[in-house]
N, C-alpha and C positions, 0 to 999 in steps of 0.2 A: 191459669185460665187466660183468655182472650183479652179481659181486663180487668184492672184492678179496682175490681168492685169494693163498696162499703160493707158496711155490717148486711143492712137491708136487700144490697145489691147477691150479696153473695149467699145468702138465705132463699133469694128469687132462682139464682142460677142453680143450688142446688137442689132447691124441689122442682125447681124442672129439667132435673138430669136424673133423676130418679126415675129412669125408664127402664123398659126391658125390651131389648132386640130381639130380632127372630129366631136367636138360639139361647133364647130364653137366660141370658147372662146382664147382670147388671152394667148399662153403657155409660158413658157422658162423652160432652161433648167441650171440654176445656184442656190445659195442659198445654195448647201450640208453644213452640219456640218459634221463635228465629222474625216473630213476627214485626217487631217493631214495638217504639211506643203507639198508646193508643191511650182514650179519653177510654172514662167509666161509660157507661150506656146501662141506665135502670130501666124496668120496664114499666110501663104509662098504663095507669087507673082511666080508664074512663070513666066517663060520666052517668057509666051507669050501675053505679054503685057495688059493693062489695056481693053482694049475690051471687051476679052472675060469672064474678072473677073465682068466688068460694067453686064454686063448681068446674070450673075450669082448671082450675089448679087442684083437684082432686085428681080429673081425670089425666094431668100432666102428669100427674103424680104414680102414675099406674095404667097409662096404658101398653100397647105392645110393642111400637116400635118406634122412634124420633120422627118427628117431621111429619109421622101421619099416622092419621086419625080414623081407623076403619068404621064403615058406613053402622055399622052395630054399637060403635060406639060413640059416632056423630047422631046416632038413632036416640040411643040413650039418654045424651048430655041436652036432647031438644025437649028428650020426654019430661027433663024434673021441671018444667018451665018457667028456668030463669033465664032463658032470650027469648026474644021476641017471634026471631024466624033466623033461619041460614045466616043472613046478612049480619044480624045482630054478633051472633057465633064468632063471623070471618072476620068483624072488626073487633071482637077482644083478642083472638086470638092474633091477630097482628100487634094489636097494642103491647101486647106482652112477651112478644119475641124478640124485637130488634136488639137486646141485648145477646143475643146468640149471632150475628153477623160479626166477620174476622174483617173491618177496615181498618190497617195500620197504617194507612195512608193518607187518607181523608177524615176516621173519626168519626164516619157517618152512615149512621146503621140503620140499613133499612130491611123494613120484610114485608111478610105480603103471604095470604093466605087464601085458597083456592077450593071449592065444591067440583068435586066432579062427577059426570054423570052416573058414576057407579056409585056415587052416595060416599066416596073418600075426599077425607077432607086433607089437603096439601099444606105444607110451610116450606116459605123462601128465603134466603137472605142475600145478603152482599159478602161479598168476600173478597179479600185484593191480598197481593203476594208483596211482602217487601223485596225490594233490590229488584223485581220486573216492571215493564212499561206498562202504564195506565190500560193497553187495549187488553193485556193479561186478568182485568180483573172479571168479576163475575156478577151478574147483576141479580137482585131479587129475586125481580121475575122469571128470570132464566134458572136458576136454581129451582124454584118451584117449577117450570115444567120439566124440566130435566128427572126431579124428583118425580114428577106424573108418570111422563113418558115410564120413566125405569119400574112402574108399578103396573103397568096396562092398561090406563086409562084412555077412554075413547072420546072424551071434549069434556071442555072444561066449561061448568055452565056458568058460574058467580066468581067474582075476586075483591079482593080486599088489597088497598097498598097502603103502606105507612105514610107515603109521599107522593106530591105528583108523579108521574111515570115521566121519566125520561123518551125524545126520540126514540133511540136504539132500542130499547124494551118494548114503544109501540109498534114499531117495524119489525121486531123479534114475532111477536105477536100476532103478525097477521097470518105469520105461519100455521097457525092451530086451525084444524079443519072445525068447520063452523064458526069462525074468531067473531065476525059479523054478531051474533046473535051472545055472543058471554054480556053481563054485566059485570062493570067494572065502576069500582067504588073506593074513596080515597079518604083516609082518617083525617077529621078537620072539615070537611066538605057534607057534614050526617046531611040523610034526604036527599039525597042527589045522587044519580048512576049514570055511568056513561059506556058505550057503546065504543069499539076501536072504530066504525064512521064516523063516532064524532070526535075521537080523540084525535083523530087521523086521517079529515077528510079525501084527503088528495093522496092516498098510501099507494106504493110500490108492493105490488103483489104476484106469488107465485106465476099468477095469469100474464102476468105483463112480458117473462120471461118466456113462458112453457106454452102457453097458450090454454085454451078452453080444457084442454084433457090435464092440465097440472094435480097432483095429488097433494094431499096436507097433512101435514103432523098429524099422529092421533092414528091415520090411517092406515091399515096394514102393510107390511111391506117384505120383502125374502129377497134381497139382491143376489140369489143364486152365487154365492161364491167359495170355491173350497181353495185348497192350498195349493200354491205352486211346487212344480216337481221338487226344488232347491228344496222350500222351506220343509215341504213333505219329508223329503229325506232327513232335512235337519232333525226334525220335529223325533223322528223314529229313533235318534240315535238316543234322544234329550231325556226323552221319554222312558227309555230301555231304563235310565239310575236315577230319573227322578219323577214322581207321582206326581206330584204339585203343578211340574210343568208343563205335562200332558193335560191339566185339569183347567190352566190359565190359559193355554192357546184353544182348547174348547169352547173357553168367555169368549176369549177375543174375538176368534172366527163368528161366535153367535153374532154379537156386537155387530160386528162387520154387516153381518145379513140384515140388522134390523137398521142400518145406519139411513136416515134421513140425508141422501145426498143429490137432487132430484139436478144441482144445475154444475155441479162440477163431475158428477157420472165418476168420483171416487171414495164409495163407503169405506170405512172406515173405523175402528173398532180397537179398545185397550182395557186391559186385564191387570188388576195391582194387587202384590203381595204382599199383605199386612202381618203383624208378628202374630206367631199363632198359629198358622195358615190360614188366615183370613183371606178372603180374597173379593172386590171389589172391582166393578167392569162399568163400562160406559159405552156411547158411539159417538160419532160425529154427527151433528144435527146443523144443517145449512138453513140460510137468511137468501131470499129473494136478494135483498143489498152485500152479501158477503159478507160484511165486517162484524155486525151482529150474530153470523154463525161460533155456535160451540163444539171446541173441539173434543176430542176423544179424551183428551187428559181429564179437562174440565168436566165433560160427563160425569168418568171414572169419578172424582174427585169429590161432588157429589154424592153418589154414591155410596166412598168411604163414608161422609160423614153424616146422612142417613143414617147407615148403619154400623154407627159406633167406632169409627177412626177416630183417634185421639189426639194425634199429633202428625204431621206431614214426616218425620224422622222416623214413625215407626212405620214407613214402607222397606222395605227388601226388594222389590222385582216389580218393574214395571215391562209388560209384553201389548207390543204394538203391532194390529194386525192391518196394511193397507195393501194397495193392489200394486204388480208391478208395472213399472211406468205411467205411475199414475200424473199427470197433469197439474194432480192437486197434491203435496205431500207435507206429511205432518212430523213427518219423521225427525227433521233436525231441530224445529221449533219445540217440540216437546224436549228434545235431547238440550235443549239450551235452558227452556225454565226448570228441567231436573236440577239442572248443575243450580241453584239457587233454590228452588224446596225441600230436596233432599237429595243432596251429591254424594252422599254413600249408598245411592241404588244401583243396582243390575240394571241396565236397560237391554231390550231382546226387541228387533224388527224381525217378523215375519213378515211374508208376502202373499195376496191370493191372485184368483184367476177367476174368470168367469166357468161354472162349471159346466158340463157337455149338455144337460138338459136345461 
């Protein structure tokens, strides 16, 4: 596991890995190497007594997939009523995750739980990489939309964080179309919500770059882009011996299309080969400020562990799809944190193009 939980700790972590993924296989989410040391992380009773956690940890215990909560069965868990409203919901459900966040670096585990308008309910954590630099780690928040985005959601109305929210996650954040209007709630702080105007009076926003016509997370998007003639041809030889490959650069290029890249104009898209032939996909999602953008890796990575990646060792193929001569490229910066998550992978750059229509 992630850490070296107690008796207690590790009774918690595995009734809440007792889940079942979208191919219907028993997952978890423990096992990492390479992580580092790290503190135990339990997860936290609130105050509002055993009830509403009994119910919560039934449905940890059986529902469909990690990290989230389908609206039938956010439906459900409101009907037996042991919470109050949503709110109630988002703050147990955060109390009782941070012990799922990978900090081997700092030790300090945060999460954060999200309502979205489709009636799905979202989990986030932290996660940092040993042996890469601080700007490599991955924050809560950002993992929960990431998890959003990867599911279809079109705005996130309520959030839950374990912690205040950092800058960079509030600036991350302004990115979400309607961000203005979410309520945003912080364990420790019961009775109080806040608003990203008030967390963030004076924010840098899409507008400030793009102008009046800027588009936001959430929002639709098809960056029109197929394969360059090279990679094209590559792709056809790759393709002819092996099925897998033709199936990862299909991710990729999807990725690509749906990539959030509104101010560097270079979408961006990555496809990961997990044992098994699992396969797990991301995009690049950009930050008005840049620094708080996530990259394709990170997406991807995400993604794995959603859905049932177990350890960063058990990739095989990592296939990167960006544009050529792109302005913004991701290509050797991922190719540098492989060599330290998992330097026994394949890596594959493809390249796209704008397509004729």
């Amino acid at each position: 596991s992630a850490s070296a939980d107690d008796g207690d700790g590790a009774r918690s972590r595995a009734l809440a890995f007792r889940l079942i993924d979208k191919r219907g296989a028993r997952t978890g989410f423990g096992g990492f190497t390479g992580l580092g040391p790290q503190q135990p992380s339990k997860r936290r009773l609130s105050s509002t007594g055993q009830g509403a956690l009994a119910g919560l940890e039934d449905l940890l215990a059986s529902r469909r997939e990690p990290f989230v909560l389908a609206a039938d069965e956010v439906a459900a868990l409101m009907a037996t009523g042991r919470f109050d409203d949503t709110a109630h919901l988002l703050a147990e459900l955060t109390a009782n995750t941070s012990h799922l966040s990978l900090p081997p670096i700092s030790n300090f585990h945060v999460s954060s739980a999200a309502l979205g308008k489709s009636g799905r309910v979202y989990v986030g954590v932290n996660i940092e990489f040993h042996g890469l630099p601080l700007p490599c780690s991955l924050h809560a928040e950002q993992f929960l939309i990431m998890n959003a985005l990867q599911h279809g959601e079109s705005e996130l109305a309520e959030m839950c964080i374990s912690h205040v929210p950092c800058g960079h996650c509030r600036q991350f954040m302004c990115e979400l179309f309607h961000s203005e209007a979410m309520r945003i709630r912080i364990l420790g702080k019961e009775g109080q919500s806040f608003t990203i105007p008030e967390l963030l009076p004076l924010r840098f926003t899409p507008r400030d770059l793009i102008g009046d016509e800027a588009r936001f997370l959430f929002e639709h998007i098809d960056n029109g882009l197929v394969w360059s003639a090279d990679s094209k041809a590559a792709l056809t030889d790759a393709s002819s011996s092996s099925k897998v490959v033709a199936e990862m650069a299909e991710r990729a290029l999807r990725e690509a299309n749906l990539s959030y890249a509104p101010y560097s104009n270079c979408p961006s898209g990555l496809c990961l080969l997990g044992q098994g032939g699992a396969l797990y996909s991301g995009c690049l999602v950009e930050s008005a400020a840049y620094n708080p953008s996530v990259s394709p890796l990170h997406s991807a990575l995400v993604n794995g562990l959603v859905n049932g990646l177990g350890d960063w060792g058990q990739l095989r193929h990592v296939m990167l799809a960006e544009p050529v001569g792109a302005c913004v490229k991701h290509e050797h910066l991922i190719r540098e944190c492989l060599k330290h998550i998992c330097p026994q992978v394949k890596y594959t750059v493809l390249y796209t193009e704008k397509g004729s229509h």
